[in-house]
Each structure stands twice: as C-alpha cells, then as structure tokens.
C-alpha positions in Angstrom: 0.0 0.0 0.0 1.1 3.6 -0.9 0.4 6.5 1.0 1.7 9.7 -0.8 1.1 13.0 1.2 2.5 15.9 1.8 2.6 18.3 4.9 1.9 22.4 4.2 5.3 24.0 5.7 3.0 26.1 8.0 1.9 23.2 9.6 2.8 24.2 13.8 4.8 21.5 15.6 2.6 20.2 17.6 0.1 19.1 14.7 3.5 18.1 13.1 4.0 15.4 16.0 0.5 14.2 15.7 0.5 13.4 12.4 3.7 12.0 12.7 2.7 9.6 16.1 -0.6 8.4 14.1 1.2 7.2 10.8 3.9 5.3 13.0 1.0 3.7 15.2 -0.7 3.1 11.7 2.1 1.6 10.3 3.3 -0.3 12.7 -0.7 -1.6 13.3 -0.6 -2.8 9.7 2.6 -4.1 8.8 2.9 -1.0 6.4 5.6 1.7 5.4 5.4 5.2 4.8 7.7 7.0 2.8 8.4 10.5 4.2 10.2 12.9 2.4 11.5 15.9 4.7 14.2 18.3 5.9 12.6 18.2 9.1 15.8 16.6 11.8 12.9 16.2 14.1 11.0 14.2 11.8 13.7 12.2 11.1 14.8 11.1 14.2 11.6 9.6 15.3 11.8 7.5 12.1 12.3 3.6 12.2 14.9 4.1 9.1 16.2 7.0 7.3 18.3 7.1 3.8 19.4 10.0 2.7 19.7 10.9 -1.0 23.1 13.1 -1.1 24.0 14.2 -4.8 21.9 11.8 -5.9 23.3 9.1 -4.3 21.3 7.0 -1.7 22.3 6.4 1.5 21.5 4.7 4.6 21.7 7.0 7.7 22.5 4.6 10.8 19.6 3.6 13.1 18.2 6.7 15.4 19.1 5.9 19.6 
C-alpha cells in the first residue's frame, strides 16, 4: 500500500508530532511503510529508518538511539 502525502510548511509543531505519532501507530498496526520525504531533523529522528539521497546518491543514515 502507498500513501503519498505531503505536509503544508505552516503546519505548527505540535500538529507536526501528531500526524507524525498516528502514521507510526498506523504503520506499525498494519505491517505497512510510509515513505516520508523531509528536511525536518525532528522528523527524522523519530523515524524507524532513514536514507538519505546526497547528490543523488542514496544512503543509509544509521539507526536513530
């Protein structure tokens, strides 16, 4: 299953978190993914797995603590 979405940049941080806390639950629930595309460090660090895509090149960013 594929989910694309995409957040407004206005979005304030706390609606940010929620969002973010009810797609892991979701996905975790299900067995399913979600493919996040961001800048956002915060974001990313609550994130199961992260690659990176440097120059084109992808990468795999080591598991968050």
């Amino acid at each position: 299953m594929t989910t694309p979405g995409d957040a407004p940049p206005s979005l304030v941080s706390h609606t940010t978190d929620r969002v973010q806390g009810l797609t892991r639950e979701s996905a975790h629930a299900h067995g399913a993914a979600f493919i996040i595309a961001t800048h956002d460090a915060r974001l990313t660090g609550r994130c199961d797995r992260v690659l990176n895509l440097p120059d084109g090149r992808l990468q795999c960013a080591p598991p968050p603590m």
